[in-house]
mmCIF file as gemmi writes it, N, C-alpha and C atoms, coordinates in Angstrom:
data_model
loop_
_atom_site.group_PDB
_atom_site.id
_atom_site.type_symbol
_atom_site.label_atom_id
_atom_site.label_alt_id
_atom_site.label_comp_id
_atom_site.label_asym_id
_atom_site.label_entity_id
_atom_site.label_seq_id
_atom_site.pdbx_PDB_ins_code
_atom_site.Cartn_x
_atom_site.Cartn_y
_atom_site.Cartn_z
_atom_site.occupancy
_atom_site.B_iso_or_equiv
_atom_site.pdbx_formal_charge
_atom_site.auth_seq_id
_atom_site.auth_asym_id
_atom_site.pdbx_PDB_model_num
ATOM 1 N N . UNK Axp A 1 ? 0.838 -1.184 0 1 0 ? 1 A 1
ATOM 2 C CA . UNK Axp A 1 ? 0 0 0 1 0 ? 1 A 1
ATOM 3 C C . UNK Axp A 1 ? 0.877 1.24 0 1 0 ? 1 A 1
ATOM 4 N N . UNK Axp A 2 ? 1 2.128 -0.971 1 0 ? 2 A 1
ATOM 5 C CA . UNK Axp A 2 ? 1.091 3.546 -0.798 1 0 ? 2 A 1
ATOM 6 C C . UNK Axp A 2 ? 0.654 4.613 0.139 1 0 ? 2 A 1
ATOM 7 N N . UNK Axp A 3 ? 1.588 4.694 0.906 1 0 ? 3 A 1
ATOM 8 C CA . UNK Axp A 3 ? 1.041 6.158 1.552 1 0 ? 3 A 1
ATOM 9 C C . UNK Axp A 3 ? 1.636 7.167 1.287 1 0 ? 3 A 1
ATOM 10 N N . UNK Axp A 4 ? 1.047 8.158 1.416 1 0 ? 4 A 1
ATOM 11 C CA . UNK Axp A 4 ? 1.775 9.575 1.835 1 0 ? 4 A 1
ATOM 12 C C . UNK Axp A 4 ? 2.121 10.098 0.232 1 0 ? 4 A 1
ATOM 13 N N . UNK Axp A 5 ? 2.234 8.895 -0.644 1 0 ? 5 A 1
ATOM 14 C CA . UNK Axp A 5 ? 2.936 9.597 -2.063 1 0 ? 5 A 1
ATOM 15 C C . UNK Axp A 5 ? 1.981 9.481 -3.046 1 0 ? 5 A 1
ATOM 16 N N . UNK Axp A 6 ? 2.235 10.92 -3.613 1 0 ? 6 A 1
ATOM 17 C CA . UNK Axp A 6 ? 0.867 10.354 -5.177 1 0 ? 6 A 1
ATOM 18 C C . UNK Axp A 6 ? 1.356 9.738 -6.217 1 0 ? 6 A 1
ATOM 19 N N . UNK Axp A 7 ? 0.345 9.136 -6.694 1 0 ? 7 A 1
ATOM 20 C CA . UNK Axp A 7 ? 1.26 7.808 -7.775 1 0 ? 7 A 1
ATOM 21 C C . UNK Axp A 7 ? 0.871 8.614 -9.149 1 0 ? 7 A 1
ATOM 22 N N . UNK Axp A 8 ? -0.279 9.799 -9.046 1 0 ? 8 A 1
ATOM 23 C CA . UNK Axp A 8 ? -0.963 10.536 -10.486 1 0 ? 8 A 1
ATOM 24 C C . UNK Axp A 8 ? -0.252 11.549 -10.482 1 0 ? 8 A 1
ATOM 25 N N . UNK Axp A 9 ? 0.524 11.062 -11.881 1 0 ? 9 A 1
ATOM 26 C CA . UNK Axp A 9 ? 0.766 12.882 -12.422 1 0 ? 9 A 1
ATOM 27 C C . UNK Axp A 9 ? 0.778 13.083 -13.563 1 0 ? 9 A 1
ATOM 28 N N . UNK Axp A 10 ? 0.762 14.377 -13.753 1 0 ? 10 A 1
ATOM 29 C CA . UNK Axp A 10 ? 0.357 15.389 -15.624 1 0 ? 10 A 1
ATOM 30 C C . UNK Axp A 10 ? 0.738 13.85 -16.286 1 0 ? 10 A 1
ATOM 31 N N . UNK Axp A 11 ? 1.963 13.163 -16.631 1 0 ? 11 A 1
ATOM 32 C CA . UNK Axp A 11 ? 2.719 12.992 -17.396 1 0 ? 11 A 1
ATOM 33 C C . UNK Axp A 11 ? 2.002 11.131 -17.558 1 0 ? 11 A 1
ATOM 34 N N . UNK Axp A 12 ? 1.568 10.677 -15.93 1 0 ? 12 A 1
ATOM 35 C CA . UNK Axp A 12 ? 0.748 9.28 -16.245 1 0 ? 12 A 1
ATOM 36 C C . UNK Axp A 12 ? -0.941 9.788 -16.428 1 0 ? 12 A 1
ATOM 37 N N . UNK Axp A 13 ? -1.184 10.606 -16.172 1 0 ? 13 A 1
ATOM 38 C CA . UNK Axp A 13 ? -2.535 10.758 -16.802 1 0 ? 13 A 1
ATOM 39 C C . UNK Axp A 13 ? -2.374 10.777 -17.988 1 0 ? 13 A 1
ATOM 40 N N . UNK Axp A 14 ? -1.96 11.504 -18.994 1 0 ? 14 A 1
ATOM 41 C CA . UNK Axp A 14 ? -1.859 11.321 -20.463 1 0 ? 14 A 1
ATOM 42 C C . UNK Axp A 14 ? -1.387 10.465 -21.034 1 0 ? 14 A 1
ATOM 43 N N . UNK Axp A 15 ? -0.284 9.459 -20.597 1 0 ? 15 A 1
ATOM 44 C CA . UNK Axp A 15 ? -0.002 8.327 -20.886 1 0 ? 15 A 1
ATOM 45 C C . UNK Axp A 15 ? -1.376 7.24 -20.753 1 0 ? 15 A 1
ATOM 46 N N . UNK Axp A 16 ? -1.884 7.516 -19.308 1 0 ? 16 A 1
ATOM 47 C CA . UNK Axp A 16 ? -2.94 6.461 -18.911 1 0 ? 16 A 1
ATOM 48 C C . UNK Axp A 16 ? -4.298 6.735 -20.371 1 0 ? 16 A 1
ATOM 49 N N . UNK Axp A 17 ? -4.696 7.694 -20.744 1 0 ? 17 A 1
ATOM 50 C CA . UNK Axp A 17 ? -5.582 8.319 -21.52 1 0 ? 17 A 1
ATOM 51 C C . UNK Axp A 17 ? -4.987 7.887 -22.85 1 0 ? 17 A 1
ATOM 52 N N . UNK Axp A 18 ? -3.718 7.873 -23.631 1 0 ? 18 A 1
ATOM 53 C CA . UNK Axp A 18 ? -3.557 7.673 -24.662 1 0 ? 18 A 1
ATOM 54 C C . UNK Axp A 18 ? -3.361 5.695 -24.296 1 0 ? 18 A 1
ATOM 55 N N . UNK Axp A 19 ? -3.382 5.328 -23.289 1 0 ? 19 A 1
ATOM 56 C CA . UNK Axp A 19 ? -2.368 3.595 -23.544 1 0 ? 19 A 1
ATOM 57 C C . UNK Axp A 19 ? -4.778 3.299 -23.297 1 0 ? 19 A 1
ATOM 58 N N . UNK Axp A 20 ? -5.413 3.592 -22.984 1 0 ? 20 A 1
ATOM 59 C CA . UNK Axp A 20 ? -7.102 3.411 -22.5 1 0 ? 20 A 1
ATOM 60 C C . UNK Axp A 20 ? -7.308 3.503 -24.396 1 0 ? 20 A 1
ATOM 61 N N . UNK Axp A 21 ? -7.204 4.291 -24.69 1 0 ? 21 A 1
ATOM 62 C CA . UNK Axp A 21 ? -7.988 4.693 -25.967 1 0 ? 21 A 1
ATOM 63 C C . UNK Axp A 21 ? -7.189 3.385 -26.874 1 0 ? 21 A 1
ATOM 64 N N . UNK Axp A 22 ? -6.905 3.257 -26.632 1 0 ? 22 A 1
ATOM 65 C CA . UNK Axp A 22 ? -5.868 1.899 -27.783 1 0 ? 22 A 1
ATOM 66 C C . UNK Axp A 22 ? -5.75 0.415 -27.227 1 0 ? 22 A 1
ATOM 67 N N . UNK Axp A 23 ? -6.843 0.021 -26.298 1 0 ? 23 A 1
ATOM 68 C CA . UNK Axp A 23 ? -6.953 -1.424 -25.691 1 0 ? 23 A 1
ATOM 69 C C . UNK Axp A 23 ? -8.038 -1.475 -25.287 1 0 ? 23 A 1
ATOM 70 N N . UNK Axp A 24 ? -8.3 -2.654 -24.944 1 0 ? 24 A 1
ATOM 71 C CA . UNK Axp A 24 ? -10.141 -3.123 -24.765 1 0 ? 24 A 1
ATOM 72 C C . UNK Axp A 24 ? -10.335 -3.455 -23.383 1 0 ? 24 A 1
ATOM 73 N N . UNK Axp A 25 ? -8.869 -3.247 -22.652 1 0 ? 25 A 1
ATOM 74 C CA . UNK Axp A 25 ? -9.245 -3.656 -20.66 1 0 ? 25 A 1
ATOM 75 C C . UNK Axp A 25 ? -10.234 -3.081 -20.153 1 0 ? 25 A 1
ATOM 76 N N . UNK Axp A 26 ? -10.306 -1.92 -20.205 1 0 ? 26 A 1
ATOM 77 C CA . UNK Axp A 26 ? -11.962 -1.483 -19.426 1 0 ? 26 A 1
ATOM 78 C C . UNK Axp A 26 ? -13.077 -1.817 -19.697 1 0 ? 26 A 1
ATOM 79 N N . UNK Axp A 27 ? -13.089 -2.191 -20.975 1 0 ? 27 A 1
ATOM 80 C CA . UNK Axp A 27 ? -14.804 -2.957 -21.54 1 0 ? 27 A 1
ATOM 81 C C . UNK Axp A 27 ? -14.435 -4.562 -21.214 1 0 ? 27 A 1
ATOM 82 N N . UNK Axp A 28 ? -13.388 -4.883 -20.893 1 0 ? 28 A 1
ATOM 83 C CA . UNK Axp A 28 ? -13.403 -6.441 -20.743 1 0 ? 28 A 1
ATOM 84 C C . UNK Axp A 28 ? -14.187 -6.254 -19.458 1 0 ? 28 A 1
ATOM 85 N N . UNK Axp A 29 ? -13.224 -5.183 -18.381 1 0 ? 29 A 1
ATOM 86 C CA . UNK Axp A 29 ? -13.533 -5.334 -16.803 1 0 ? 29 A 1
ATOM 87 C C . UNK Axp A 29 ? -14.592 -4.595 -16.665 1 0 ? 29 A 1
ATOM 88 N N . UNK Axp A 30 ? -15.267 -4.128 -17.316 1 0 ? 30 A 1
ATOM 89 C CA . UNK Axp A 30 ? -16.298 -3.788 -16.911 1 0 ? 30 A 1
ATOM 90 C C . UNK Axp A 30 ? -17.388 -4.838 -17.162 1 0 ? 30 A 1
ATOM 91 N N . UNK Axp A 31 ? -17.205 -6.426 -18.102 1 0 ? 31 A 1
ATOM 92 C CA . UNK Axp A 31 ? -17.777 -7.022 -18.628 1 0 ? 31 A 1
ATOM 93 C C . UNK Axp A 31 ? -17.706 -8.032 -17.538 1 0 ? 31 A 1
ATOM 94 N N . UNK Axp A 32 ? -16.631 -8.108 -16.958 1 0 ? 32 A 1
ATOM 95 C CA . UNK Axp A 32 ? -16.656 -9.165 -15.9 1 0 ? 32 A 1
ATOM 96 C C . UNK Axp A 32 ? -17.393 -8.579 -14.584 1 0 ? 32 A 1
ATOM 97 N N . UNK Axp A 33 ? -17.243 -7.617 -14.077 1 0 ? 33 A 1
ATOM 98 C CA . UNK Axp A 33 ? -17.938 -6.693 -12.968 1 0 ? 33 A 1
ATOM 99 C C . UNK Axp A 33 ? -19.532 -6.577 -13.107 1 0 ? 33 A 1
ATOM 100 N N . UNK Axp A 34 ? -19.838 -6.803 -14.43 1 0 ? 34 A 1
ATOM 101 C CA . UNK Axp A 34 ? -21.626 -6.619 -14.812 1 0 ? 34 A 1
ATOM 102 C C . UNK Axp A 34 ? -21.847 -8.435 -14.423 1 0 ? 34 A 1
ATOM 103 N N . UNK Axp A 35 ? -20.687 -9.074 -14.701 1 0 ? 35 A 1
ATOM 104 C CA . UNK Axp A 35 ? -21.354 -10.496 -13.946 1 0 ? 35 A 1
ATOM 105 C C . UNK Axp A 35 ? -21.322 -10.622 -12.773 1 0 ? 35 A 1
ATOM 106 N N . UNK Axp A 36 ? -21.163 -9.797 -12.016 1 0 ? 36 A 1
ATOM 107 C CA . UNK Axp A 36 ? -21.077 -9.677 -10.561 1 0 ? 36 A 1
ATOM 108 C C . UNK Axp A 36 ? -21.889 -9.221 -9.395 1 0 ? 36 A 1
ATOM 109 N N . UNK Axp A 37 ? -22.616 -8.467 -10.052 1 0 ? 37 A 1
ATOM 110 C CA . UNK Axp A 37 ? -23.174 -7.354 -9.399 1 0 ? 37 A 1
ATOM 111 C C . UNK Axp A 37 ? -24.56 -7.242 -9.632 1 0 ? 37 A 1
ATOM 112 N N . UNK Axp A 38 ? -25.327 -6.849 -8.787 1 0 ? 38 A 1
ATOM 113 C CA . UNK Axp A 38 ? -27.277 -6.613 -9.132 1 0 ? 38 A 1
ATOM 114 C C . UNK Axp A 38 ? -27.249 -5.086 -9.832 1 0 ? 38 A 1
ATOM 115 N N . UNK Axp A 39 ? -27.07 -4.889 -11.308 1 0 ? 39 A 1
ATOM 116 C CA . UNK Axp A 39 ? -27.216 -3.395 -11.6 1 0 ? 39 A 1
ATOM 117 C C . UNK Axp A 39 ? -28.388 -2.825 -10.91 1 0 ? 39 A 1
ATOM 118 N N . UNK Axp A 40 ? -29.504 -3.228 -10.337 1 0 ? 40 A 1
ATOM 119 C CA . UNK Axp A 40 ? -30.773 -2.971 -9.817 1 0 ? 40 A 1
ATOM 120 C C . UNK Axp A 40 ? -30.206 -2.216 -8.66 1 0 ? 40 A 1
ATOM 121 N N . UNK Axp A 41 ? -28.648 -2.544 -8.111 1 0 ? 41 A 1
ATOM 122 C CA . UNK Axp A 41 ? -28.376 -1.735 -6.393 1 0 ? 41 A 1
ATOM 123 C C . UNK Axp A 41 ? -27.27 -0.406 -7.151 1 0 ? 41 A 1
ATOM 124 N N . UNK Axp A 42 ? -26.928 0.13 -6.148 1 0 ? 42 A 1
ATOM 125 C CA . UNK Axp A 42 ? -26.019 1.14 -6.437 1 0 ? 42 A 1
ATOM 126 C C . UNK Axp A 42 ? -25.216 0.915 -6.279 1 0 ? 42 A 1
ATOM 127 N N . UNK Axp A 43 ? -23.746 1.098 -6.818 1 0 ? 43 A 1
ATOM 128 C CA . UNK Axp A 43 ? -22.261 0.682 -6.76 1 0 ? 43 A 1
ATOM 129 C C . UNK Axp A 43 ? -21.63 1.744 -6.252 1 0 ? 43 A 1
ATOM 130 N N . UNK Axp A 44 ? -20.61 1.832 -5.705 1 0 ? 44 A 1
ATOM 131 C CA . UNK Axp A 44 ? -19.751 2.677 -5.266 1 0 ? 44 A 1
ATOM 132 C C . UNK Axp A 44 ? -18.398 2.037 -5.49 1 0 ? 44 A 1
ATOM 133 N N . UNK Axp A 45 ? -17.412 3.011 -6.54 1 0 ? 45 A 1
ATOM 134 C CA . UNK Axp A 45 ? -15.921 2.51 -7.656 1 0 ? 45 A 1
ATOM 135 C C . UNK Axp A 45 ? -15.408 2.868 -6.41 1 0 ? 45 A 1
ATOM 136 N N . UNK Axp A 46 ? -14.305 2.193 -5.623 1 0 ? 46 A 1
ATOM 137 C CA . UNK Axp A 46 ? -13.402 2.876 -4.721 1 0 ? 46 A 1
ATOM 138 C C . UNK Axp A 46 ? -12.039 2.866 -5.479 1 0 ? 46 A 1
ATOM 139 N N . UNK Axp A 47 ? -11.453 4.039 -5.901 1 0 ? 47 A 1
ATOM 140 C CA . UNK Axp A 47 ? -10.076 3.925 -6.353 1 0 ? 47 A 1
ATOM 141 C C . UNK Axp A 47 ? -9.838 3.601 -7.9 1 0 ? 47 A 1
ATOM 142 N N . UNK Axp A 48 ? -10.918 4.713 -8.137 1 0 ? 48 A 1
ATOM 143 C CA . UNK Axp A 48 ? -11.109 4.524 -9.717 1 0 ? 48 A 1
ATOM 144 C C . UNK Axp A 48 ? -10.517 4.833 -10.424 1 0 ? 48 A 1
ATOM 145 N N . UNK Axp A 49 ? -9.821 5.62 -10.107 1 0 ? 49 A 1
ATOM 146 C CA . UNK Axp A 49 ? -8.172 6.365 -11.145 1 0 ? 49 A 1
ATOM 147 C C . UNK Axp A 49 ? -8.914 7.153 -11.962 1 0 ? 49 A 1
ATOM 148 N N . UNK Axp A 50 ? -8.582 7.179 -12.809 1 0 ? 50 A 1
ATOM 149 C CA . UNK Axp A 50 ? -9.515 8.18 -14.418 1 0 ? 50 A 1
ATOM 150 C C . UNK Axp A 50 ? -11.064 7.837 -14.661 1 0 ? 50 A 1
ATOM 151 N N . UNK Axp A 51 ? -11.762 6.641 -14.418 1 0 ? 51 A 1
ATOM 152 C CA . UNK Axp A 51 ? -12.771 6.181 -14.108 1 0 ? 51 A 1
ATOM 153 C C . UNK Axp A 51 ? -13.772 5.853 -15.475 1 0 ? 51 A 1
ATOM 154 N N . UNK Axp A 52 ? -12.383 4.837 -16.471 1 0 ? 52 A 1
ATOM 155 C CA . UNK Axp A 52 ? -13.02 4.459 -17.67 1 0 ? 52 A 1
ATOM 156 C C . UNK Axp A 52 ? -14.155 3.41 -17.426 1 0 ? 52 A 1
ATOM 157 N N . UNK Axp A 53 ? -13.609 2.841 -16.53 1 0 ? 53 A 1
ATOM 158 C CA . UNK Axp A 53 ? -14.811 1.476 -16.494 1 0 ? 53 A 1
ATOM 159 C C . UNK Axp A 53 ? -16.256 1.841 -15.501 1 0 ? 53 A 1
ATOM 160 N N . UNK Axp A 54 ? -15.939 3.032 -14.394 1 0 ? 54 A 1
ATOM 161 C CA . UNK Axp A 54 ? -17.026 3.369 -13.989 1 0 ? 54 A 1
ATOM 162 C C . UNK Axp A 54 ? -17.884 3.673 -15.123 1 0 ? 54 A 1
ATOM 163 N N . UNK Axp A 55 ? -17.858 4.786 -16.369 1 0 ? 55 A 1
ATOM 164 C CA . UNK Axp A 55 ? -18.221 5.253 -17.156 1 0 ? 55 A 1
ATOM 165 C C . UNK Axp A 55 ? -18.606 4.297 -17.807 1 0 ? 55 A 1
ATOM 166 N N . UNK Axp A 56 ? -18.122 3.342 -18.011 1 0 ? 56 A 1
ATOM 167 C CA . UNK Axp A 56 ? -18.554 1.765 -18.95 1 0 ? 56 A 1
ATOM 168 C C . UNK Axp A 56 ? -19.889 1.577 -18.399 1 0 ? 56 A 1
ATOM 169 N N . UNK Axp A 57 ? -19.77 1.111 -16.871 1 0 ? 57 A 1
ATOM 170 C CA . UNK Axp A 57 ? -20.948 0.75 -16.275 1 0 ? 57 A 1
ATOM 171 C C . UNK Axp A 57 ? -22.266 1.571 -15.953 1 0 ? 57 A 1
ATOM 172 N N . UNK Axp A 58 ? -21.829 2.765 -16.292 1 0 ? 58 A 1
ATOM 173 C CA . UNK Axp A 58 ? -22.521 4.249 -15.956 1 0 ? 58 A 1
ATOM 174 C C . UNK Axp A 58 ? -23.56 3.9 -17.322 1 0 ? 58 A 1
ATOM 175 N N . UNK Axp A 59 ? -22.485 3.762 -18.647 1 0 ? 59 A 1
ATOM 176 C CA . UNK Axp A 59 ? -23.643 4.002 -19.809 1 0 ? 59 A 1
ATOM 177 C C . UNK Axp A 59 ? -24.517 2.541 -20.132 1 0 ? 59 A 1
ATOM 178 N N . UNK Axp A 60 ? -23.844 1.72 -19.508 1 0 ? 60 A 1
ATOM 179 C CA . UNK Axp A 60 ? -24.154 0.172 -19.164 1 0 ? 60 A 1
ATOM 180 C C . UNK Axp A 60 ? -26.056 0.261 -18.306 1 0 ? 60 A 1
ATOM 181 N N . UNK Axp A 61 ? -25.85 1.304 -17.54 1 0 ? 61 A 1
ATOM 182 C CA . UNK Axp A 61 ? -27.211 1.368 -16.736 1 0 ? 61 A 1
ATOM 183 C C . UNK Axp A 61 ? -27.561 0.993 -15.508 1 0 ? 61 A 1
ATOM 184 N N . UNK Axp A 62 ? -25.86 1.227 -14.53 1 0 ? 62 A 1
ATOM 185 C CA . UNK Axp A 62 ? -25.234 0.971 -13.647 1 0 ? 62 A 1
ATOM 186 C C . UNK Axp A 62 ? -25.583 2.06 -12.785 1 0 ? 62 A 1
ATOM 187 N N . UNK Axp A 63 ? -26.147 2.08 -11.685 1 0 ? 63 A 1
ATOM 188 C CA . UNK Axp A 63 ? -26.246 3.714 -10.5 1 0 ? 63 A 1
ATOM 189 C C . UNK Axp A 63 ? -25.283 3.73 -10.027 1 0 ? 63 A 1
ATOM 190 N N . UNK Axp A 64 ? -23.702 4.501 -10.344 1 0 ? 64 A 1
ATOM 191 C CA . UNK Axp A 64 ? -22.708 4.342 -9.817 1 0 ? 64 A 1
ATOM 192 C C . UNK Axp A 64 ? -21.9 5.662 -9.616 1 0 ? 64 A 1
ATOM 193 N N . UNK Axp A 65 ? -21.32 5.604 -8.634 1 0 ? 65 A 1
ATOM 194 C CA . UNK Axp A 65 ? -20.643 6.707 -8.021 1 0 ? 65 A 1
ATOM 195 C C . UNK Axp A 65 ? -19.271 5.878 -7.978 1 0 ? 65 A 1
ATOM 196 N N . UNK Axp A 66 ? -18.29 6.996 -8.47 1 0 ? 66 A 1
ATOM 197 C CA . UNK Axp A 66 ? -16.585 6.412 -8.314 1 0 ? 66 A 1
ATOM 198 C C . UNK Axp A 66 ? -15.72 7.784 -7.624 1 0 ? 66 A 1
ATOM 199 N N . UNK Axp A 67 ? -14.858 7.035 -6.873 1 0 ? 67 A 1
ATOM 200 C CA . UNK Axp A 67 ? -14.572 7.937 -6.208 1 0 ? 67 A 1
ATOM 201 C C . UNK Axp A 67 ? -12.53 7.543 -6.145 1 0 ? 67 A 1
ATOM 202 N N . UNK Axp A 68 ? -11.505 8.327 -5.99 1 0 ? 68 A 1
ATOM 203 C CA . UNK Axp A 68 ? -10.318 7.977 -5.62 1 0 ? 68 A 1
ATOM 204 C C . UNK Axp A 68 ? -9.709 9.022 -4.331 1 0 ? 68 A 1
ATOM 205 N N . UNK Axp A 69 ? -8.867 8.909 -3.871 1 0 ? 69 A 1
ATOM 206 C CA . UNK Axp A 69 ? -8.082 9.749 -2.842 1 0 ? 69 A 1
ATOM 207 C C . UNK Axp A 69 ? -7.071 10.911 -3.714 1 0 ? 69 A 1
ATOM 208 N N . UNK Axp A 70 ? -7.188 10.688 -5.132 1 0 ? 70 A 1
ATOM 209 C CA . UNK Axp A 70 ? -5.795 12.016 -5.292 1 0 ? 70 A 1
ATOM 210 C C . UNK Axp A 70 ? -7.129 12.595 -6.058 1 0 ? 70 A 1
ATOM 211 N N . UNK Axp A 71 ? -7.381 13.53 -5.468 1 0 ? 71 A 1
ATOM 212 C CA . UNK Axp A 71 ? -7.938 15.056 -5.884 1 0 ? 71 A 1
ATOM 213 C C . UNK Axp A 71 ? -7.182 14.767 -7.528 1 0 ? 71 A 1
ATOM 214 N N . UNK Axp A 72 ? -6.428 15.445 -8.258 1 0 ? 72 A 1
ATOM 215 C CA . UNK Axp A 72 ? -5.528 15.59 -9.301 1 0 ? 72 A 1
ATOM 216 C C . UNK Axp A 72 ? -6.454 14.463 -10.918 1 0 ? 72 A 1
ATOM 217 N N . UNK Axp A 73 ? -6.588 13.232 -10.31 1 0 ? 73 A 1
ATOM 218 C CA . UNK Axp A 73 ? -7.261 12.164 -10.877 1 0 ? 73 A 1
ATOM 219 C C . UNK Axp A 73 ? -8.375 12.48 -11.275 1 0 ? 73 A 1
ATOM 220 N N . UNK Axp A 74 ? -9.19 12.554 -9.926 1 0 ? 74 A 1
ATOM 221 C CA . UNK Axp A 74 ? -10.329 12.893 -9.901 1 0 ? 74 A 1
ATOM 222 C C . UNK Axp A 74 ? -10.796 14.094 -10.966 1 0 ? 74 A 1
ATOM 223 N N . UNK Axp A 75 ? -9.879 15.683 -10.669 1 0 ? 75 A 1
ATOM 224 C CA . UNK Axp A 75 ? -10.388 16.171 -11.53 1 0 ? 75 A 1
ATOM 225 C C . UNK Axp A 75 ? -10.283 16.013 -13.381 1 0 ? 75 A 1
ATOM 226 N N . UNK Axp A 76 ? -9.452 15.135 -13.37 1 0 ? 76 A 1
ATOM 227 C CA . UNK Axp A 76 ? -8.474 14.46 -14.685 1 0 ? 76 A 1
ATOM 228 C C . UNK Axp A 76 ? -10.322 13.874 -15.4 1 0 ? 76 A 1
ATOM 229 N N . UNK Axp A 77 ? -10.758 13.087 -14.344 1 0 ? 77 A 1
ATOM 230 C CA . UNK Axp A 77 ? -11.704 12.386 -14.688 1 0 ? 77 A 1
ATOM 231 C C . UNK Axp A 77 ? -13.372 12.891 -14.528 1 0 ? 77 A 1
ATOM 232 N N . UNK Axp A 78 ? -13.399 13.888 -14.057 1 0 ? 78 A 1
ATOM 233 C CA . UNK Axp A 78 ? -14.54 15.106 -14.443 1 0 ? 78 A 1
ATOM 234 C C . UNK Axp A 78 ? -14.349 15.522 -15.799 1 0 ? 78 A 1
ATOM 235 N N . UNK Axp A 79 ? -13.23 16.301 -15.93 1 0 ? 79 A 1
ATOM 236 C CA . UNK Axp A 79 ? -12.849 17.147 -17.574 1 0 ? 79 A 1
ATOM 237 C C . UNK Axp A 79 ? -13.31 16.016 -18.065 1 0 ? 79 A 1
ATOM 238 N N . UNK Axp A 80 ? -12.67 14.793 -18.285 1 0 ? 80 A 1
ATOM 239 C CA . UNK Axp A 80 ? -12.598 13.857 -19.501 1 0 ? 80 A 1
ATOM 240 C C . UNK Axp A 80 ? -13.917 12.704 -19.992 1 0 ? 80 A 1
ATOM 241 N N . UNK Axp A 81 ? -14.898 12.687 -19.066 1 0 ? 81 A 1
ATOM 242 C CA . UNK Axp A 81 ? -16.197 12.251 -18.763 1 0 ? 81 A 1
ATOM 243 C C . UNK Axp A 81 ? -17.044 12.929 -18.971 1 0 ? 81 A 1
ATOM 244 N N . UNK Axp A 82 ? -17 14.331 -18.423 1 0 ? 82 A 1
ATOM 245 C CA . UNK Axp A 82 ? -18.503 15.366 -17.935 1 0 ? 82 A 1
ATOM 246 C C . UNK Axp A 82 ? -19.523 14.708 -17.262 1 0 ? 82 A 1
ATOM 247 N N . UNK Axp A 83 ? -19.312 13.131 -16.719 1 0 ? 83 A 1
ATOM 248 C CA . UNK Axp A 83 ? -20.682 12.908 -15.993 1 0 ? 83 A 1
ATOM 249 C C . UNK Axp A 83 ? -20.167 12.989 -14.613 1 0 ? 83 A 1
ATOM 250 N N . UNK Axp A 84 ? -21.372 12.82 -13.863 1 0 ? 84 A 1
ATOM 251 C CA . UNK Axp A 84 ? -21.428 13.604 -12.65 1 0 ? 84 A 1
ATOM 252 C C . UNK Axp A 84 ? -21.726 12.054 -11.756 1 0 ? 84 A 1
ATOM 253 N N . UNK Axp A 85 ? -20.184 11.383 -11.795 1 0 ? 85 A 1
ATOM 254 C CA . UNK Axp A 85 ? -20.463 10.735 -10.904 1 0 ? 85 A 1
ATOM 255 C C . UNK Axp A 85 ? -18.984 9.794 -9.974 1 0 ? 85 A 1
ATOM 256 N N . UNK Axp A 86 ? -18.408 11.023 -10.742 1 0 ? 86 A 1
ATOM 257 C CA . UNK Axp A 86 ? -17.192 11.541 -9.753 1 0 ? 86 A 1
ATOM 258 C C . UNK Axp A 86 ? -17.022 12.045 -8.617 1 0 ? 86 A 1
């Protein structure tokens, strides 16, 4: 476990955003997570980073709220979403 240090910065957010747009991991994991779960309840993402797969499950028809600890991310993943469930 990490403490005390942030693991997000300028330089892995845009890396993380350009290496997302060019692979299919978040629609896989979001494909395995929809077998998991009652979409009928509400989810809560703990430690969602940029929050591609929340957004998966969001347009999926998922009631979900994602949330991480670095502020920095978080707002990374407002701009780059616009949904409101950051």
């Amino acid at each position: 476990m990490r403490t005390g240090v942030a693991w997000w910065d300028e330089e892995r957010i845009i890396w993380y955003e350009r290496a997302a747009k060019c692979c299919s991991f978040h629609k896989e994991l979001s494909e395995i997570i929809l077998n998991h779960i009652d979409i009928s309840k509400p989810v809560n993402e703990i430690g969602c980073g940029l929050g591609y797969a929340a957004e998966i499950l969001y347009r999926r028809g998922v009631d979900i709220s994602a949330s991480d600890r670095d502020p920095m991310v978080i707002k990374a993943a407002r701009e780059r979403s616009l949904l409101n469930i950051f």
